[in-house]
VMD Tcl script that draws the C-alpha trace (Angstrom):
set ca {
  {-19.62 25.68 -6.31}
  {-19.73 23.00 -9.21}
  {-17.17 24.13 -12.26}
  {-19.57 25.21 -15.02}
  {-19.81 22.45 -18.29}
  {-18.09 24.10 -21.30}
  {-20.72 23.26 -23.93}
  {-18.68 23.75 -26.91}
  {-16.76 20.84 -26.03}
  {-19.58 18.35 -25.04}
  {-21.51 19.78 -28.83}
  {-17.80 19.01 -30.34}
  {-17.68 15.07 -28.86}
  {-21.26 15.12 -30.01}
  {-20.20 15.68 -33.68}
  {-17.47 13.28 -33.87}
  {-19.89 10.64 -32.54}
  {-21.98 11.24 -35.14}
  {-19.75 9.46 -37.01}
  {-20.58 5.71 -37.37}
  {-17.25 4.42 -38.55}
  {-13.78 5.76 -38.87}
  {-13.72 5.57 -42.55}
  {-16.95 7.58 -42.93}
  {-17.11 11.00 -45.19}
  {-20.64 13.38 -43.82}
  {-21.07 16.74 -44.93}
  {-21.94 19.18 -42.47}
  {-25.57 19.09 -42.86}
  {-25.48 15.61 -42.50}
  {-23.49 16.50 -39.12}
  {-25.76 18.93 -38.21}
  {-29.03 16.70 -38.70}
  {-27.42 13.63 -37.01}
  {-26.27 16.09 -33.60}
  {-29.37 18.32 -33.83}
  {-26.73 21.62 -33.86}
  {-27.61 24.15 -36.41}
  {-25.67 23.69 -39.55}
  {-23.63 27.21 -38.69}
  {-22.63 25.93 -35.07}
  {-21.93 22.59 -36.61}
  {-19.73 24.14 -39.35}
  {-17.81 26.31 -36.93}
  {-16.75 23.23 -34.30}
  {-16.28 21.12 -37.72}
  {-13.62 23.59 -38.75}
  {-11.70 23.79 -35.39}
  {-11.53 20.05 -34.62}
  {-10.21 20.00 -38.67}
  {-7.33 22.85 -36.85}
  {-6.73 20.26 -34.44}
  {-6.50 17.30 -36.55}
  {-9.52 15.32 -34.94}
  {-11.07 15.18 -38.21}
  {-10.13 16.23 -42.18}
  {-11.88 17.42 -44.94}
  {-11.53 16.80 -48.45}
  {-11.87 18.29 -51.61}
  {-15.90 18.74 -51.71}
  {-16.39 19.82 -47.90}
  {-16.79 16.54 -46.38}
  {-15.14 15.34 -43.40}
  {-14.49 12.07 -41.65}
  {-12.49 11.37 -38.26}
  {-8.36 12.29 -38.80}
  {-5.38 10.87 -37.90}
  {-5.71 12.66 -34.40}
  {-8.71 10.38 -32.83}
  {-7.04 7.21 -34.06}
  {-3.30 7.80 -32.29}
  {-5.20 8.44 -29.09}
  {-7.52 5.13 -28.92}
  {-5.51 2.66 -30.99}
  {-4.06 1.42 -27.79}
  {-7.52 2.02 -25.39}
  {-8.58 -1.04 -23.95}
  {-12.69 -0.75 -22.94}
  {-11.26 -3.25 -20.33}
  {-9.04 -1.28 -18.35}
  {-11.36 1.59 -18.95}
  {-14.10 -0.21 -17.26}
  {-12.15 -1.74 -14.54}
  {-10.57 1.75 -13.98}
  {-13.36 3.09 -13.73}
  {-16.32 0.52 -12.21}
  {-13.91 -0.98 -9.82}
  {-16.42 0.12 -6.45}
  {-19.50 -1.58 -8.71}
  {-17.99 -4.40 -9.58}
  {-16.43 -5.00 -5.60}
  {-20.16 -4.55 -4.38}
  {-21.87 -6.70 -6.93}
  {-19.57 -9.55 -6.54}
  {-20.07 -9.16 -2.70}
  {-23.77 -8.92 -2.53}
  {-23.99 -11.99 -4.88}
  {-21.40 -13.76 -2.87}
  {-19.56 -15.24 -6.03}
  {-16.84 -13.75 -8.66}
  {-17.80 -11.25 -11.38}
  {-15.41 -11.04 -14.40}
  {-15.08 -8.87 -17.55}
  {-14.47 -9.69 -20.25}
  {-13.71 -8.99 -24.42}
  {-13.86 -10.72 -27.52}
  {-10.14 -10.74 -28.94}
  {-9.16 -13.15 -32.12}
  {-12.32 -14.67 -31.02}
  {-11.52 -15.84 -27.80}
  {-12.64 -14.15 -24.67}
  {-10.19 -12.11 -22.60}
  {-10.89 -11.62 -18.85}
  {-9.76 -7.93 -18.45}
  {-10.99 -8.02 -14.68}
  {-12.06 -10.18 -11.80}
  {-13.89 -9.51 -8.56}
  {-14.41 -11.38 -5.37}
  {-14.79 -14.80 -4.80}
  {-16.70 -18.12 -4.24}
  {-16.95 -19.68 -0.60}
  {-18.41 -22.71 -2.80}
  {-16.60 -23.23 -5.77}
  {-12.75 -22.89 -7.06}
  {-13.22 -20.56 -9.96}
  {-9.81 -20.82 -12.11}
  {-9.73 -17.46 -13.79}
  {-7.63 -14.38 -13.84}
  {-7.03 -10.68 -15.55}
  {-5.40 -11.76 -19.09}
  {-6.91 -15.73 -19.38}
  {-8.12 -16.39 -22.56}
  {-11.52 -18.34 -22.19}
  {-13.38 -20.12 -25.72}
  {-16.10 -18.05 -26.59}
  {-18.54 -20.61 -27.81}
  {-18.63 -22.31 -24.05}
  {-18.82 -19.43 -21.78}
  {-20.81 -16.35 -20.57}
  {-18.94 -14.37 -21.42}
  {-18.49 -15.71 -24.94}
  {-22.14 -16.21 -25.74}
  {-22.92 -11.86 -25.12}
  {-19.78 -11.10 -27.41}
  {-20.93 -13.78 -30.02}
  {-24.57 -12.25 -29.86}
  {-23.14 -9.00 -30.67}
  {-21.73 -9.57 -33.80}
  {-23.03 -9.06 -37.32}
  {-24.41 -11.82 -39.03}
  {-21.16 -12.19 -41.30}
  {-19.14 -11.91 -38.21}
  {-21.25 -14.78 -36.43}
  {-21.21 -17.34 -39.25}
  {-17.39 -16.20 -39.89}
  {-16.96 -17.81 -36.26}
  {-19.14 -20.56 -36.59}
  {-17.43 -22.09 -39.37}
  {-13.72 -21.35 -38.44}
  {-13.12 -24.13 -36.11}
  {-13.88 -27.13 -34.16}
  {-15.51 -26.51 -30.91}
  {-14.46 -29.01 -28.56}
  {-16.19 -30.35 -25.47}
  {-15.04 -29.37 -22.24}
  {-17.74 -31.22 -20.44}
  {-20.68 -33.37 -20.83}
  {-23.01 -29.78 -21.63}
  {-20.55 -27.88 -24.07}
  {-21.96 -27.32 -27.06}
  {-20.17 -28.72 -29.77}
  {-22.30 -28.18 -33.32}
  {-23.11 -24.69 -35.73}
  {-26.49 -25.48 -36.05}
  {-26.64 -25.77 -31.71}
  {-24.71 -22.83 -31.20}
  {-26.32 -20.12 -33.49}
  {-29.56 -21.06 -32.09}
  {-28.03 -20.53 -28.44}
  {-27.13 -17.09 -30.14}
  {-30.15 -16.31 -31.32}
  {-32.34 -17.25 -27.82}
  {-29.54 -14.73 -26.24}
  {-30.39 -12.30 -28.41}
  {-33.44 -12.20 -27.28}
  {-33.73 -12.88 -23.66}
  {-30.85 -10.45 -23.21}
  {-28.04 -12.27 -21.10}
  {-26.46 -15.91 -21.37}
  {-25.69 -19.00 -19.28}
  {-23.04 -21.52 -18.72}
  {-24.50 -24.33 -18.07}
  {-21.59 -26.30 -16.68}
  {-20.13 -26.25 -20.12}
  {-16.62 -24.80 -19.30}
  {-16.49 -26.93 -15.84}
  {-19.20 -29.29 -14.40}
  {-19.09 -27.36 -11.06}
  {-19.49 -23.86 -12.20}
  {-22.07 -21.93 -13.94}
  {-22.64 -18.33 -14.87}
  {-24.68 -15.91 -16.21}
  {-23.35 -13.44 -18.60}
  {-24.48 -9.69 -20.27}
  {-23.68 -7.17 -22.55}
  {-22.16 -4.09 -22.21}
  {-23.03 -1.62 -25.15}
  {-21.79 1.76 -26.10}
  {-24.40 4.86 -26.87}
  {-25.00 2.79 -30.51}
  {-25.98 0.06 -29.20}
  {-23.06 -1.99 -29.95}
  {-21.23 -4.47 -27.60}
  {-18.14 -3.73 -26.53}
  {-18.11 -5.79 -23.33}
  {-19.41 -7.86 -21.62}
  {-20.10 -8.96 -17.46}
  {-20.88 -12.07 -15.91}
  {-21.22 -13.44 -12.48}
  {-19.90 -17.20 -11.73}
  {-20.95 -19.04 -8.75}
  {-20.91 -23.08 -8.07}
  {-23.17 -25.15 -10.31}
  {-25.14 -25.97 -7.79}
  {-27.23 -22.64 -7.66}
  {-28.35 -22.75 -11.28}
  {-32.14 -22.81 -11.76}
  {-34.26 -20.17 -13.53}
  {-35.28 -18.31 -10.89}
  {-30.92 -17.72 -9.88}
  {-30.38 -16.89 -13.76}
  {-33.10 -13.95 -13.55}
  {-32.38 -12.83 -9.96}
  {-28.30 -12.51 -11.42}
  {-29.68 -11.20 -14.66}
  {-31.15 -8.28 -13.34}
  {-28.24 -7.56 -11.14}
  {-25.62 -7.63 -14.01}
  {-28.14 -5.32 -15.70}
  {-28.63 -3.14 -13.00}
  {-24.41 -3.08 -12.85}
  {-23.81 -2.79 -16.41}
  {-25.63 0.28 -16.87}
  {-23.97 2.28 -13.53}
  {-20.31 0.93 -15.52}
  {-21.62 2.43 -19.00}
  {-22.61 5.58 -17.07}
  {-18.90 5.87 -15.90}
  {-17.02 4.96 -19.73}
  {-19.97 7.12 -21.66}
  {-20.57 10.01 -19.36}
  {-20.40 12.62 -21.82}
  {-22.77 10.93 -24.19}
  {-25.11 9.98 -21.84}
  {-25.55 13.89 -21.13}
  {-25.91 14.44 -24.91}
  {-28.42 12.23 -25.22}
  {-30.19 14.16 -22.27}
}
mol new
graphics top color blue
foreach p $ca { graphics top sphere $p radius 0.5 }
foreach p [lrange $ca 0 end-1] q [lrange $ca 1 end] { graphics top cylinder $p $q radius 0.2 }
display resetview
């Protein structure tokens, strides 16, 4: 017999993601209107997670998250979450594709691969589970870049030199934010032999409940498969992928947005 869900807690997680920052003060009928609970449940769970410490209030009635929520994720990696917890998707989609599928997050704006999966019969692919990667050349790199803000995007474009690796890296702001922009809006990226002249790879996010990116997956193979109809075929299976691995680190909000 399945253990029945204890709905105060799931309408608890659902207020404190109602909060959009950590540093943000709501009253409670702002909490109530952005959960949908009535402003008397919301005030009761508002007052026991203040008990507990997950949030505080202050002098008018408002509250924001508390000291509680930040000890227990300032050292929670989404990348060990995810490769914790996706490790069977990940093992099948790197098989089926026949190549290596990496994960990775945007870190002093670098790329760090927090996990790797299979391998290429084609193609050396020199990577591994704490190799920094540039951001500006890879798959990987492109999806994080794509998800920051504007200010955040030009902050990167004009911190540094961006060096070419190969023949394809792309090596000017005005090149690069437009490569941004068109992966924006197609939804995934490509290396085009830009880190290595015999690999390529196709790259997407990984958002939270927001919307926000706080990974992202990509599939590497030999250069020799990349064509338009390879980069859609792998598109849809990193999509397909990426939502089963957000299903497993959001579970809880995924049944609150039900």
């Amino acid at each position: 017999m399945p253990t029945p869900k204890n709905l105060s807690v799931q309408k608890a997680f659902t207020l404190l993601r109602s909060f959009r920052g950590p540093e943000e003060w709501l009253t409670n009928a702002e909490l109530s209107r952005r959960s949908g609970l009535s402003e008397p449940s919301s005030h009761r769970l508002m007052k026991t997670l203040e008990e507990v410490g997950a949030v505080v209030r202050n002098r008018r009635g408002w509250y924001r998250p508390g000291m509680v929520l930040a000890t227990l994720s300032k050292d929670v990696a989404i990348g060990d979450l995810i490769r914790a917890t996706s490790e069977d998707v990940l093992r099948r989609l790197a098989s089926d594709l026949g190549g290596v599928v990496h994960i990775g997050a945007l870190k002093n704006n670098m790329v760090t691969y927090t996990a790797k999966f299979g391998e290429s019969k084609k193609v050396s692919i020199p990577s591994c589970v704490g190799m920094q990667q540039e951001a500006y050349c890879s798959a990987l790199g492109k999806v994080l870049l794509a998800g920051l803000s504007h200010h955040e995007l030009e902050d990167f474009l004009h911190d540094g030199n961006f060096v070419s690796l190969t023949p394809q890296t792309i090596t000017t702001i005005g090149s690069l934010r437009a490569e941004i922009v068109e992966v924006r809006e197609r939804g995934f990226s490509v290396d085009n032999k830009e880190v290595f002249q015999t690999i390529c790879c196709v790259g997407a996010p990984i958002h939270d409940p927001d919307g926000n990116t706080v990974a992202a997956i990509s599939f590497a193979d030999t250069a020799m498969n990349l064509c338009s109809t390879w980069q859609q075929e792998v598109h849809g299976r990193l999509m397909s992928a990426k939502e089963k691995v957000s299903r497993k680190i959001f579970p809880l909000f995924e049944m609150a947005a039900h």
